[in-house]
C-alpha positions as CSV (number, residue, x, y, z in Angstrom):
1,X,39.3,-2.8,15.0
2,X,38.8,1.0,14.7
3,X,35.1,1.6,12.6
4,X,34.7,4.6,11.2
5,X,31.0,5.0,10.0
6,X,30.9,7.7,7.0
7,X,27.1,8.6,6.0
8,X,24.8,10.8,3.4
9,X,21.3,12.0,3.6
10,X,18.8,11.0,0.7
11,X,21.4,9.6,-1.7
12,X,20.0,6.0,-2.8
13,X,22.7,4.4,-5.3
14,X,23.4,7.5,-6.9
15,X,27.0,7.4,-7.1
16,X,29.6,6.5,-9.7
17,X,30.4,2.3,-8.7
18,X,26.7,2.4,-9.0
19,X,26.4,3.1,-12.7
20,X,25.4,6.6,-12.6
21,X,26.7,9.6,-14.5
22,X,28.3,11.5,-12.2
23,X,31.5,11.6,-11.0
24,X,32.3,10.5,-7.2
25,X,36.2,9.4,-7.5
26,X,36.9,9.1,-4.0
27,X,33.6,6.8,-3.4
28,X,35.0,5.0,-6.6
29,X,38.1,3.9,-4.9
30,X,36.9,2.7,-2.0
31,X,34.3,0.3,-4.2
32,X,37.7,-0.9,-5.8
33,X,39.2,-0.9,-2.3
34,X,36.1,-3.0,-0.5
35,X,33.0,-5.1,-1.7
36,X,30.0,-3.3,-2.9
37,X,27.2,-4.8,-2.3
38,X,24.3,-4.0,-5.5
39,X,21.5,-4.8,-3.2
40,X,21.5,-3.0,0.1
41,X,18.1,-2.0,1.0
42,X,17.6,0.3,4.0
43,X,14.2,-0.9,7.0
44,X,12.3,2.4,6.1
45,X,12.7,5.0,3.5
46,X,12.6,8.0,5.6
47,X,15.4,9.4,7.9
48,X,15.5,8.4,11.4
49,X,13.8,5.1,11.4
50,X,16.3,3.9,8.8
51,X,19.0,5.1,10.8
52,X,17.6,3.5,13.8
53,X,17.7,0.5,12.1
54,X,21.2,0.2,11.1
55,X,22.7,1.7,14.2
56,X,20.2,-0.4,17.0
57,X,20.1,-4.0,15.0
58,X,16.2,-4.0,15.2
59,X,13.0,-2.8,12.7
60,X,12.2,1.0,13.3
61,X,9.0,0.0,14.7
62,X,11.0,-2.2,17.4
63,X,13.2,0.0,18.9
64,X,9.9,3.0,18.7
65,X,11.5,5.0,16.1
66,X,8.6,5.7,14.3
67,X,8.5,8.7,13.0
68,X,11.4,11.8,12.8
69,X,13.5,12.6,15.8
70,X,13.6,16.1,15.1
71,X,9.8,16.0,15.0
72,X,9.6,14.3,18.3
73,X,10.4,10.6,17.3
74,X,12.7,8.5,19.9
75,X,14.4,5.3,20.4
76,X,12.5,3.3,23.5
77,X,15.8,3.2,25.1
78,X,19.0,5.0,23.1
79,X,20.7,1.8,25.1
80,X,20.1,-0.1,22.1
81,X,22.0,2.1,19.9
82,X,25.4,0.6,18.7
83,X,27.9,3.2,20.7
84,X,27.1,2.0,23.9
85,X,27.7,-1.5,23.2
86,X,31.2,-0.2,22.0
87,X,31.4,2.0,25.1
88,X,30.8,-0.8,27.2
89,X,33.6,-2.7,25.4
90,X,36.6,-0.3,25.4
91,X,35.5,2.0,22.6
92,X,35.6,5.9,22.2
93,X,32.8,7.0,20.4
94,X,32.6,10.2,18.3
95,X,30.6,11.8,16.5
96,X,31.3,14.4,13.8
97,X,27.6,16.1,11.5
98,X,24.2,14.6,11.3
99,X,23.2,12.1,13.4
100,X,19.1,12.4,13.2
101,X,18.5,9.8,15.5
102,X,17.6,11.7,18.5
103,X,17.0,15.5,19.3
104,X,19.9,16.3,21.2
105,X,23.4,14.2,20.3
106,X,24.2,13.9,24.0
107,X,20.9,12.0,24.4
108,X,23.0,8.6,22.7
109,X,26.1,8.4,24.2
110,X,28.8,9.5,21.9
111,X,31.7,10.1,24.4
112,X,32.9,12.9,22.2
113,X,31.2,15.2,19.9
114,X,33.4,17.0,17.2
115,X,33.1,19.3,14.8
116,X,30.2,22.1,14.3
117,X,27.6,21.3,16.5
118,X,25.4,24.4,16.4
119,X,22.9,22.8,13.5
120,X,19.8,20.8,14.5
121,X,17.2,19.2,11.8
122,X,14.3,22.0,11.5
123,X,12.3,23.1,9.2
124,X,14.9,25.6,7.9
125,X,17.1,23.7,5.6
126,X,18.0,26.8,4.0
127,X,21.6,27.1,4.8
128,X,25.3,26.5,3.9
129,X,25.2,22.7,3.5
130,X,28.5,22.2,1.8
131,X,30.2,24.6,4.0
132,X,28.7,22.7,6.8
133,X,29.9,19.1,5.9
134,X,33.2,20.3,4.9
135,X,33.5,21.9,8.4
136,X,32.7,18.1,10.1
137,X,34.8,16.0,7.3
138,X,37.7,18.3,8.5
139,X,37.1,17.7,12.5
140,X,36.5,13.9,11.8
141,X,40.0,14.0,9.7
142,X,41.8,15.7,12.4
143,X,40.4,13.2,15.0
144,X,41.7,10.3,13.1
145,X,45.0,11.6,12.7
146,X,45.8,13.5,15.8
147,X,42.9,13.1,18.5
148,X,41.7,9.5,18.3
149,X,42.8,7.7,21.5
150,X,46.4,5.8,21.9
151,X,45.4,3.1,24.0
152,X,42.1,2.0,22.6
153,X,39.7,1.3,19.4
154,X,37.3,4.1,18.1
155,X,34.0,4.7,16.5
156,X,33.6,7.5,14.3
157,X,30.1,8.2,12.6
158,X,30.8,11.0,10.4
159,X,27.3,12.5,8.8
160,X,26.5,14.5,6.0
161,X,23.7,16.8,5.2
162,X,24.0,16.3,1.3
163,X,22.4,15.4,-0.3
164,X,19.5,16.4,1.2
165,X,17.5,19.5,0.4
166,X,18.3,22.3,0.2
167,X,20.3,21.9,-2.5
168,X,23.8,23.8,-3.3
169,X,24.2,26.1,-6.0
170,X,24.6,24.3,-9.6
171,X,28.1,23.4,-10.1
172,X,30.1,25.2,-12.9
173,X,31.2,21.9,-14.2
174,X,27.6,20.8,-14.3
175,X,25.3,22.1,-17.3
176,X,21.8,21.2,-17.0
177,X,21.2,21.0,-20.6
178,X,22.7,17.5,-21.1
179,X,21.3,15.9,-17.6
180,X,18.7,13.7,-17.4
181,X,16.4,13.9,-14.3
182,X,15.9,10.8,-12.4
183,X,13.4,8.3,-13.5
184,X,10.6,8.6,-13.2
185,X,11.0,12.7,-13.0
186,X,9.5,14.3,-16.2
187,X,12.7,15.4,-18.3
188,X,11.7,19.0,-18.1
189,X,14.1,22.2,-18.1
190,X,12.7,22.7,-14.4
191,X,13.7,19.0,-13.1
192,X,16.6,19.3,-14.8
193,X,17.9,22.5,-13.3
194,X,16.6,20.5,-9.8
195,X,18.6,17.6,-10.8
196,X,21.8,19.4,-11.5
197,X,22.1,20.9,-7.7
198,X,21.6,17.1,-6.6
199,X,24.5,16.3,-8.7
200,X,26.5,19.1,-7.1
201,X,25.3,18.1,-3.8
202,X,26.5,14.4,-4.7
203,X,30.2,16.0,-5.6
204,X,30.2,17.8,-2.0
205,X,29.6,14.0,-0.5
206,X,32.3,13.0,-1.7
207,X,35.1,15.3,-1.6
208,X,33.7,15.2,2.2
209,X,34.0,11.2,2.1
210,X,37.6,11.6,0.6
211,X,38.8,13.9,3.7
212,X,38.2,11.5,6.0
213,X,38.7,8.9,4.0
214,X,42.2,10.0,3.4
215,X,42.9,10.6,7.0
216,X,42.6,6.8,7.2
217,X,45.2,6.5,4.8
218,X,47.5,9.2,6.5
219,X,47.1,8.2,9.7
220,X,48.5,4.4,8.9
221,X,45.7,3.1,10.1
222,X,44.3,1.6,7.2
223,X,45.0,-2.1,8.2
224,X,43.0,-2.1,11.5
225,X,40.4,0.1,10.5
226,X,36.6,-1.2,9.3
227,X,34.7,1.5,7.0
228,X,31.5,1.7,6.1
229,X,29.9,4.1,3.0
230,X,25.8,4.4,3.2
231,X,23.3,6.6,3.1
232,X,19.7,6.2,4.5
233,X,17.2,6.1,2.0
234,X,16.2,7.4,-1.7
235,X,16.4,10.6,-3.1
236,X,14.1,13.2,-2.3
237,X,11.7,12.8,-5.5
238,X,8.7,12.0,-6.2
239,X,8.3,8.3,-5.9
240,X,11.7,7.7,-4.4
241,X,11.9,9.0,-0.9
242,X,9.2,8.1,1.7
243,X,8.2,5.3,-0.7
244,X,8.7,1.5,-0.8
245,X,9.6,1.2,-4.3
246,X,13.6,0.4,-4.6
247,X,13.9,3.9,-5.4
248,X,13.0,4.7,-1.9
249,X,14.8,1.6,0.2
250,X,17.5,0.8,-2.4
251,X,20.6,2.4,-0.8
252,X,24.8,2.9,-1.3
253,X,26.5,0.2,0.7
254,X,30.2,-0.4,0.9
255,X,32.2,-2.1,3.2
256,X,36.1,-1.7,3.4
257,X,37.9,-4.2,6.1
258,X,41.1,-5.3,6.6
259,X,41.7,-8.7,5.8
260,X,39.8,-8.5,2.1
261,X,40.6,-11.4,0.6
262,X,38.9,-9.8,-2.8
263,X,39.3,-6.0,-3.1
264,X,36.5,-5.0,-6.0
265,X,34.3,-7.7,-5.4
266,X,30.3,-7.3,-6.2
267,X,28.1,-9.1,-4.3
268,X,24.5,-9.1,-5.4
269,X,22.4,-10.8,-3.1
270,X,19.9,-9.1,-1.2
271,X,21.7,-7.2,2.4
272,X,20.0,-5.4,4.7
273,X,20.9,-2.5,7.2
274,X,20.2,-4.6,10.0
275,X,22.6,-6.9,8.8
276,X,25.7,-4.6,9.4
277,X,25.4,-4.2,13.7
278,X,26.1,-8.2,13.3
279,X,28.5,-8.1,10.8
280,X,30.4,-5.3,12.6
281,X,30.5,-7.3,16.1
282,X,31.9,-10.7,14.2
283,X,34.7,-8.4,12.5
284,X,35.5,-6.5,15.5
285,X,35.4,-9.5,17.9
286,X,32.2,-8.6,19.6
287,X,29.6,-10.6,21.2
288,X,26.3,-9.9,19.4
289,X,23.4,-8.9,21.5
290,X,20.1,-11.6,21.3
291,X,18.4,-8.7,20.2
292,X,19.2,-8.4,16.6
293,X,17.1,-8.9,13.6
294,X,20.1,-8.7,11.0
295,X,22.1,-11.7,10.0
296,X,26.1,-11.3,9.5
297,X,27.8,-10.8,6.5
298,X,30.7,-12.6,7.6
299,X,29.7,-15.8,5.2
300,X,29.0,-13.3,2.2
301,X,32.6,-11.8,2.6
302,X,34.5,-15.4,3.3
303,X,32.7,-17.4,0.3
304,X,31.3,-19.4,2.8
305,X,28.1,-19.2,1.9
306,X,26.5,-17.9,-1.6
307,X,23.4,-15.9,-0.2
308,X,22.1,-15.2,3.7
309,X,18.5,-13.8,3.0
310,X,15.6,-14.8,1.4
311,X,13.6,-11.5,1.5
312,X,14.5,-7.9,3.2
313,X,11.6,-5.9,5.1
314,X,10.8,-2.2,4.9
315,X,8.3,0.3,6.6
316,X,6.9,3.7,6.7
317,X,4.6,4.7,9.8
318,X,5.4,8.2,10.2
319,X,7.3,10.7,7.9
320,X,6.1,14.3,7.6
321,X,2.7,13.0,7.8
322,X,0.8,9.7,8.7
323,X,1.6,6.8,5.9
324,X,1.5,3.3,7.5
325,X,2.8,0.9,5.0
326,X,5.0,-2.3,5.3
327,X,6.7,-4.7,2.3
328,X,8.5,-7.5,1.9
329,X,10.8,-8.1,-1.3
330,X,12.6,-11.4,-2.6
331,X,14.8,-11.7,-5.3
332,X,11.9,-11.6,-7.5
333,X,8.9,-10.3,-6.2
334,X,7.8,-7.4,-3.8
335,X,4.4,-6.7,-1.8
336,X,3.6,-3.4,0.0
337,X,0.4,-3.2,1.9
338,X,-1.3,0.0,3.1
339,X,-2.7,-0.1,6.9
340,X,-4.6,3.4,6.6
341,X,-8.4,3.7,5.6
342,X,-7.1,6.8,3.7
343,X,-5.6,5.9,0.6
344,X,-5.8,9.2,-0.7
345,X,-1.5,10.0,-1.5
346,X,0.1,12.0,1.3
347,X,1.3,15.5,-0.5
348,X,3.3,16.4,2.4
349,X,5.6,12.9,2.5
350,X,6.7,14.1,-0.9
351,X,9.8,16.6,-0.4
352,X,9.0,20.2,-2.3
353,X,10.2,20.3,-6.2
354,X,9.6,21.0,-9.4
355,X,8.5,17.7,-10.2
356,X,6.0,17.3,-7.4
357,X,4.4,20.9,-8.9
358,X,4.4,19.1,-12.1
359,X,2.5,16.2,-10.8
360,X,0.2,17.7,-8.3
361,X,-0.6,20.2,-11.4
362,X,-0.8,17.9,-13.8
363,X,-3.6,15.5,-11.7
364,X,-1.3,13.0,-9.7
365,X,-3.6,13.8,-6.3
366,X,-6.8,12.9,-8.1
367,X,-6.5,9.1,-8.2
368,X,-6.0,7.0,-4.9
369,X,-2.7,4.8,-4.0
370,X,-3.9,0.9,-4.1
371,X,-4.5,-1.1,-0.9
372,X,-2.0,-3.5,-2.0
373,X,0.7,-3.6,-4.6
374,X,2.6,-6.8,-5.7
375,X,5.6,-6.6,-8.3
376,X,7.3,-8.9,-10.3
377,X,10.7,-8.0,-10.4
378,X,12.1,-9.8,-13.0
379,X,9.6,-8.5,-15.7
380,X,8.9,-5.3,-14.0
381,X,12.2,-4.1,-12.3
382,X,10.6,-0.8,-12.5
383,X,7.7,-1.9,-10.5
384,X,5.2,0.1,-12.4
385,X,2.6,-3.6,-13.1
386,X,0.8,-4.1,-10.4
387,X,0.2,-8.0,-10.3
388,X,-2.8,-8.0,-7.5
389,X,-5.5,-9.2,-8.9
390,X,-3.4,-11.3,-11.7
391,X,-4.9,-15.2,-10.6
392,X,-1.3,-16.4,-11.8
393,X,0.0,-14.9,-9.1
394,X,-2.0,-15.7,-6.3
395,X,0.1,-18.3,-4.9
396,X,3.1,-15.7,-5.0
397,X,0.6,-12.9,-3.1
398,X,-0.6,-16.1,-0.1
399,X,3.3,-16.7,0.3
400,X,4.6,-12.8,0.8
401,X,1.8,-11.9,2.6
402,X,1.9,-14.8,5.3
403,X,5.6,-13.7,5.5
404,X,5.2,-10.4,6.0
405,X,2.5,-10.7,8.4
406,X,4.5,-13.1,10.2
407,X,7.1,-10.9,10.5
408,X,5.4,-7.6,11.6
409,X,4.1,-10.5,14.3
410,X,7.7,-11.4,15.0
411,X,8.9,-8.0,15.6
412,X,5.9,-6.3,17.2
413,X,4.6,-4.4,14.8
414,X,2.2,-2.1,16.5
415,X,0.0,-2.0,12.9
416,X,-1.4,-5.2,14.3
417,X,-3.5,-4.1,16.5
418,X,-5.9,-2.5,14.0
419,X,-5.9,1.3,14.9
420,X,-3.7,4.0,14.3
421,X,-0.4,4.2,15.6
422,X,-0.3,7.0,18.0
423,X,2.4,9.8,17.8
424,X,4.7,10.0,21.0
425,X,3.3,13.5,23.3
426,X,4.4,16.3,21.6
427,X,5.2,15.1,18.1
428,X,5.3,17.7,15.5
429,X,2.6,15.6,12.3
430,X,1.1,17.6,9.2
431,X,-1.8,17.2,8.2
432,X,-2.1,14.4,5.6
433,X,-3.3,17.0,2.9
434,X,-1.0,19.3,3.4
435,X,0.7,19.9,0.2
436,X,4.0,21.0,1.5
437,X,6.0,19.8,4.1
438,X,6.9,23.1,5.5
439,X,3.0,24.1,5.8
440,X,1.8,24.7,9.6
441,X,-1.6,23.0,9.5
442,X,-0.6,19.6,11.8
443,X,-2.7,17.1,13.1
């Protein structure tokens, strides 16, 4: 089985199969064409370490990717990453755009690199985005159709920029006058104007999507070919990115694969991104390494089972600045603890907008996150009730917290141990009160 790995940067579920107003046709089709799964939730809602966890099979704080690579972040061992298993089994591995797990692309073992590869994540985001993506979705569609090997399978991880910001120029066909910003934005004329270039950025994802998409198609290799549609984590608003609300793990997740017995299905039970390394090595005929922490979808997609999880894991350590928090989530309930004596909020985890001015101006600094936060899903899907110190939910709080301390045993988490996590040498951190992201002043 070829797999061809098509991703976005800060999108959540904000595309059309998800229930959103906006228009994402080609993404639509491939929801009809494969299974989309309505709860996907990403290990971490920042960019590498969710990355990291889809494409090594372990927790970010497992395979050491704790922070951002471009900040000085790594894998332990880029071994572990998913394109060396397939080199090691008769793949070619290429990679076309953003890969963000690693500083330099050759570092992981892609056999060939296509398309532009003169950008690196900075600080400078302040570019030609669209151009950029369209640039890679048109070297990844020309590998498919007249580059990709004769005699063997391929991997192709083709990576987008969009949505992330900077965002493109408002759209003509958008008018931000009849959007509304994204819960829980503030529906201003300033968030709205913000939202609108998201939108436009979400178009450019998936005309890119659609180019490669169709070079599937073209290339008549539709019936040995295994796609998968993601993104890593939130979007980049207040409370959504770098945050272990759904709005920040919650992701886009669909799954093409020959065989389908059920084109358009909907599966809402709870999936993780560690669960796809597995699922990919049972549908491409792989053995799976010991390693992994994911389970397979295999029994989702056969009927053979009605569920596979009982809970999904997330985790932030480090994003732009130090923010060690973990959670576990059920169908019903969620608990996030904080492992910092600081619980002051961390300005410079939120990306710069106009609804982050609004806040910050407005107060949002002045009053301390909570040590621990548990939800209750079913009456709060926003998860905006704290339940912590409700006594009728006491036995709920003993039960998710022996699990998730169990787990972050399991798995090594280095929060355990009761001190700060250490940055790797030469990590690029901000100070925790830094209000921007950008600003210089780093720890």
């Amino acid at each position: 089985m070829n797999i061809v790995y098509i991703h976005s940067h800060d999108s959540g579920r904000y595309f059309e199969p998800y229930g959103y107003h906006v228009k994402t046709p080609e993404i639509m089709k491939l929801a009809e064409d494969g299974v989309l799964f309505r709860q996907a939730f990403s290990t971490a809602p920042t960019c590498s370490p969710s990355r990291a966890g889809l494409l090594t099979g372990v927790s970010p704080h497992t395979c050491g990717m704790l922070g951002l690579a471009h900040r000085g972040f790594s894998l332990f061992d880029y071994n572990l990453h998913i394109v060396n298993q397939l080199n090691n089994n008769g793949y070619e591995t290429a990679l076309s755009g953003i890969q963000h797990v690693a500083s330099r692309k050759e570092r992981i073992g892609y056999t060939r690199i296509l398309g532009n590869s003169s950008f690196a994540m900075s600080k400078d985001f302040n570019f030609d985005t669209v151009g950029y993506d369209k640039s890679n979705a048109a070297a990844a569609a020309r590998y498919i159709k007249h580059e990709k090997p004769a005699d063997k399978p391929f991997f192709l991880s083709f990576g987008m920029f969009n949505t992330h910001r900077i965002f493109p120029p408002v759209g003509k066909n958008i008018n931000p006058d009849y959007i509304r910003p994204p819960f829980p934005a503030q529906d201003t004329k300033e968030n709205r104007e913000d939202f609108a270039g998201f939108l436009t950025s979400v178009s450019a994802v998936d005309f890119c999507a659609g180019l490669v998409l169709n070079a599937v198609k073209d290339a008549g290799i539709e019936n040995e070919t295994i796609i998968i549609f993601t993104t890593d984590h939130g979007i980049a608003f207040p409370e959504m990115k770098c945050t272990l609300y759904d709005t920040g793990i919650g992701v886009a997740l669909i799954l093409k694969y020959p065989g389908n017995p059920r084109p358009g299905r909907v599966i809402d039970e709870l999936v993780s991104h560690l669960d796809l390394y597995p699922t990919l090595c049972d549908l491409a005929g792989l053995k799976k390494p010991d390693r992994l922490q994911g389970m397979s979808l295999l029994p989702l997609l056969e009927g053979k089972k009605a569920s596979l999880r009982n809970e999904i894991f997330g985790e932030v350590t480090y994003h732009a600045a130090y923010e060690p928090m973990r959670c576990i989530r059920t169908k019903r309930y969620k608990l996030i603890k904080r492992f910092d004596e600081n619980l002051n909020i961390v300005a410079s985890n939120i990306d710069d907008c106009s609804a982050k001015t609004l806040l910050i101006n407005s107060g949002y600094l002045e009053k301390p996150n909570r040590r621990e936060m548990l939800f209750d899903l079913c009456l709060d899907p926003l998860e905006r009730i704290n339940r912590i110190d409700d006594p009728d939910y006491l036995k709920i709080y003993n039960d998710l917290n022996k699990r998730l301390i169990d787990w972050m045993d399991n798995t090594d988490d280095p929060l355990l141990s009761g001190s700060k996590v250490k940055k790797p040498e030469g990590a690029v951190v901000n100070s925790r009160d830094c209000l921007s992201p950008g600003e210089t002043r780093f720890e």
